[in-house]
C-alpha positions in Angstrom: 92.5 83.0 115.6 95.6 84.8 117.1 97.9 82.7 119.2 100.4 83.9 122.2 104.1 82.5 122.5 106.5 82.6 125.2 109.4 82.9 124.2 113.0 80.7 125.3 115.9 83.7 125.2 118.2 81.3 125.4 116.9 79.2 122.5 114.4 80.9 120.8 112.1 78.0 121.4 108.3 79.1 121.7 105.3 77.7 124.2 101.7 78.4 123.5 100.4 80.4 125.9 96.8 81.0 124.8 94.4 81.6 121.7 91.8 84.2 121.1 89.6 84.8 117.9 90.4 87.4 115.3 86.9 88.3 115.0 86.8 87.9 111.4 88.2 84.7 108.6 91.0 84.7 107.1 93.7 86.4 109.4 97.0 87.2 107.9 98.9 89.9 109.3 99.7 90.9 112.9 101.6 93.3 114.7 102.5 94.4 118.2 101.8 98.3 118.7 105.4 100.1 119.3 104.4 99.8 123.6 103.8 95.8 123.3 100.2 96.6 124.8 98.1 94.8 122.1 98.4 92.9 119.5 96.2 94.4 115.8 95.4 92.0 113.5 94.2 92.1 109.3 92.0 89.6 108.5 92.1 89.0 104.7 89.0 86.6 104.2 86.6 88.5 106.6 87.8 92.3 104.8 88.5 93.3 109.0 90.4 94.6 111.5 90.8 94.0 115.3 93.3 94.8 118.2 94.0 92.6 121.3 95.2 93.9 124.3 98.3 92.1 125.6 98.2 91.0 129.6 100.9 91.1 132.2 101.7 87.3 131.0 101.6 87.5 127.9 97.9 86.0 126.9 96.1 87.9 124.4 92.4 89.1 125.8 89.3 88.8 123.6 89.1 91.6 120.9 88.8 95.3 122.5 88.0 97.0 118.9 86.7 96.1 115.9 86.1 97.4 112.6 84.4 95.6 109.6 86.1 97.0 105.9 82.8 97.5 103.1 82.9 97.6 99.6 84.3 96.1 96.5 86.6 97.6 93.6 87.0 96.5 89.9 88.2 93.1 89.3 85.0 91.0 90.4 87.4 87.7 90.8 89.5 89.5 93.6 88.0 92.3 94.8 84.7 91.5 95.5 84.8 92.4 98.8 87.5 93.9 101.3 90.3 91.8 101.8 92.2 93.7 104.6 95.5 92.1 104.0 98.1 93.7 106.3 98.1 96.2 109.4 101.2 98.3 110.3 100.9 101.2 113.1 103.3 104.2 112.9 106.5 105.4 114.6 104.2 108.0 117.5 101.3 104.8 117.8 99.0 107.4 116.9 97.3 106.2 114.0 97.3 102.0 112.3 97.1 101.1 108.7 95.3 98.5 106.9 95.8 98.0 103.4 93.1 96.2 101.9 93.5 94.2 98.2 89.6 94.0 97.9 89.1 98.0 98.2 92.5 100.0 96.2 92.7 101.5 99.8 95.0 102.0 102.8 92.5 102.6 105.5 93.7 104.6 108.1 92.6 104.6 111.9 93.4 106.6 115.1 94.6 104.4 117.4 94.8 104.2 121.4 97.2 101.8 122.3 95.7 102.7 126.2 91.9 101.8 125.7 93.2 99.3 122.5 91.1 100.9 119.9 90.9 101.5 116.4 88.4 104.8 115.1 88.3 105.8 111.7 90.8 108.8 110.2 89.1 111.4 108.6 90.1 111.0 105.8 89.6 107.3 106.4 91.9 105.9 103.5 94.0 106.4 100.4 93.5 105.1 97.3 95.7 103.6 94.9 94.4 103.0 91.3 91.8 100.5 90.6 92.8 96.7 90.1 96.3 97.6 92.1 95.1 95.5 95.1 97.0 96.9 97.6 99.3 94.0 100.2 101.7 95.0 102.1 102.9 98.4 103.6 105.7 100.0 105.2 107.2 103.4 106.5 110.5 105.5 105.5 112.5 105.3 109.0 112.3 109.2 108.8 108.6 109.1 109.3 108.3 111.1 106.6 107.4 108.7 103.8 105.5 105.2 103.5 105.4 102.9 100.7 102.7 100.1 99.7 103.2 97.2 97.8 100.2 96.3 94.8 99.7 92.9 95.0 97.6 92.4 91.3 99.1 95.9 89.5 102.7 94.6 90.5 103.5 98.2 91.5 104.6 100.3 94.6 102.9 103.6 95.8 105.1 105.7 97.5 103.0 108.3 100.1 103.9 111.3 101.9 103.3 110.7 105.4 101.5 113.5 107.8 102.5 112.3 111.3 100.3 114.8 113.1 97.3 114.1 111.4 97.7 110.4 110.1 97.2 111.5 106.5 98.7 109.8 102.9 99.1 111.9 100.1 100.4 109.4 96.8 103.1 110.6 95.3 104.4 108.1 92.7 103.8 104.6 91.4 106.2 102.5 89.7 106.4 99.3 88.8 108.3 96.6 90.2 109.1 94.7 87.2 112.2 95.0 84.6 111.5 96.8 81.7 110.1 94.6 78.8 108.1 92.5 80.7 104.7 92.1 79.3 103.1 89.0 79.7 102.5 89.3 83.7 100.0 86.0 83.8 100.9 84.4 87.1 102.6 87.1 88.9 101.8 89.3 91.8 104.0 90.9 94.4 104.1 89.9 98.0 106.4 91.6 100.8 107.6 95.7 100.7 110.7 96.1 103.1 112.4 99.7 103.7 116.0 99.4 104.3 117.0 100.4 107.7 119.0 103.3 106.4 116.0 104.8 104.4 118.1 105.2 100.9 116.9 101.7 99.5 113.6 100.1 99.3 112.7 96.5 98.3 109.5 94.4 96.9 109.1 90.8 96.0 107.5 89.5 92.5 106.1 86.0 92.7 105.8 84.3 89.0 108.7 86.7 88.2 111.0 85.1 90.7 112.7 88.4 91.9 113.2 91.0 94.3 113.0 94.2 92.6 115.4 97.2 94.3 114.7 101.1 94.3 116.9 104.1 95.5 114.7 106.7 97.9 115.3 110.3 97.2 115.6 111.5 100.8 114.2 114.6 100.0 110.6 113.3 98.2 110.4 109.9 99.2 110.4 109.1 95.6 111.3 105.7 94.2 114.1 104.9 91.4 114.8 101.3 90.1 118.1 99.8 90.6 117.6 96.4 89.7 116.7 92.5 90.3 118.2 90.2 92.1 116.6 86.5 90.9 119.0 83.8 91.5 117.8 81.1 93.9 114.7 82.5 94.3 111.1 81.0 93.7 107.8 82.6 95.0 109.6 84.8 97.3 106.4 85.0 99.5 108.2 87.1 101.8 111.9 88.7 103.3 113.6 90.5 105.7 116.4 92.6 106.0 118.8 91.5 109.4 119.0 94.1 111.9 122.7 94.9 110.5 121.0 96.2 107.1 123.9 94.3 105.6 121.9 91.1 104.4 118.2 90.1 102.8 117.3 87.0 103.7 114.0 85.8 100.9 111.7 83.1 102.2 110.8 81.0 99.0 107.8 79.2 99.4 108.2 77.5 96.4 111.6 76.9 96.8 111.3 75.5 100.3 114.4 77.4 101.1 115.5 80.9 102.7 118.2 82.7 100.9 121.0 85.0 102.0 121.9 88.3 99.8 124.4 90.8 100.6 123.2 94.4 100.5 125.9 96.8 98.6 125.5 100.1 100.8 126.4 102.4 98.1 123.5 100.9 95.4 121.4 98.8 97.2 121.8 95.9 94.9 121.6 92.5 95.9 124.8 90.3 95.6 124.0 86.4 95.9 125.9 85.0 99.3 125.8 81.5 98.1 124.3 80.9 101.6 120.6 79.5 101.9 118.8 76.6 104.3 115.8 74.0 103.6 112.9 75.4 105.0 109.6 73.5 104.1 107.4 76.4 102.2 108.5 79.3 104.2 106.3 82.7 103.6 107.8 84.9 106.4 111.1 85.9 108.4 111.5 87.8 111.5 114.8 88.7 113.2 114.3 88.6 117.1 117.3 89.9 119.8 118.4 86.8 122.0 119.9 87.1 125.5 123.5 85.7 125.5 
């Protein structure tokens, strides 16, 4: 199911307005299209996709499109069937993007924010290599570039992005790990955050304990390591970058804590604050303007 909040300005406190179904199991990711009309949700269990249109109050109406992900890829533990597992729309709200861990694809959909619909691209995905089991996804603030995180391949796939036609042409994939590191058992990657200046990107490595941090070439989109940051970080599930682009706050869901890191502007490396809170097995942050 999706649930609708109102939200307190003045305190950030949240009341449930209603529930509607996702139309499929398993939903993990949702977003609001860039006019707040609908809401589009992955759901990871049921390998789908659906988009709820947003009413004058705030309630979510029952699904107005639908799509149902088929197939399977190489690892028959994992990907034995599509595991949509996150849903971004771009910058125009021309086009929404599912990347699905059970498939090696980003499937790509025209979307109408007016009628709340999803339609299949043609082409209708991307494909990153087999076993990669694409997670999470994000675009280059240019519009130019997008990046997806591989949750089982603990890579990143860098795209060029076609705005006009909704298409992804791979470019690069690197891996988000240090050199040296072979023995990978127990780790995956998790979130994929762009920083809001478009010359850094970062990914998170669970088993590893890190966040891994690349320098974008403005002029390919390509990606170039910089480091990892690890200190007082366990299972970094997910992170977030403040609105400032001056901090990286990591939600460890192991650690039952969120950290602070300061982002140096000139590298893009992460310097430890000192600053964190208890949080009870936190797996995401979201920054969200307050009135005063």
């Amino acid at each position: 199911a999706v649930n609708a909040f109102a939200i307190d300005a003045a305190t950030g406190n949240l009341k449930l307005l209603n529930q509607q179904s996702s139309v499929g199991a398993g939903p993990c990711h949702v977003v609001v299209d860039r006019e707040g009309k609908n809401v589009l949700v992955a759901n990871y269990g049921g390998g789908s996709a659906a988009v709820l249109p947003i009413q004058a109050d705030g309630k979510i109406a029952e699904a107005s499109s639908f799509v149902q992900h088929k197939g399977t890829s190489v690892d028959k533990g994992r990907q034995e069937a599509p595991h949509a597992h996150s849903i971004n729309v771009d910058a125009k709200n021309r086009f929404a993007f599912v990347a699905d861990l059970g498939l090696d694809t980003v499937q790509v959909y025209r979307f109408d924010a007016a009628k709340g619909t999803i339609t299949p691209n043609d082409p209708a995905a991307a494909k990153v290599a087999p076993g990669s089991g694409p997670r999470h996804f994000a675009f280059h603030p240019s519009g130019k570039f997008a990046y997806v995180i591989n949750e089982m391949s603990l890579t990143v796939t860098a795209f060029q992005y076609d705005a006009d036609k909704g298409n992804l042409t791979s470019l690069q994939t690197i891996t988000t790990l240090p050199e040296g590191v072979t023995d990978r058992k127990g780790m995956s990657t998790a979130e994929v955050v762009v920083h809001p200046s478009g010359k850094f990107l970062y990914g998170s490595n669970r088993g590893h304990h890190s966040i891994a941090a690349f320098a974008i070439d403005q002029s390919n989109g390509k990606l170039t390591a910089v480091g990892h940051q690890g200190k007082g970080i366990k299972t970094p599930r997910n992170f977030n970058i403040d609105p400032t682009g001056n901090y990286l706050l990591v939600a460890n869901q192991d650690g039952d804590s969120v950290v602070v890191f300061k982002i140096d502007q000139a590298t893009g490396k992460l310097e430890p604050t000192g600053s964190s809170i208890e949080v009870p097995m936190p797996v995401c942050v979201k920054f969200l303007p307050l009135a005063k």
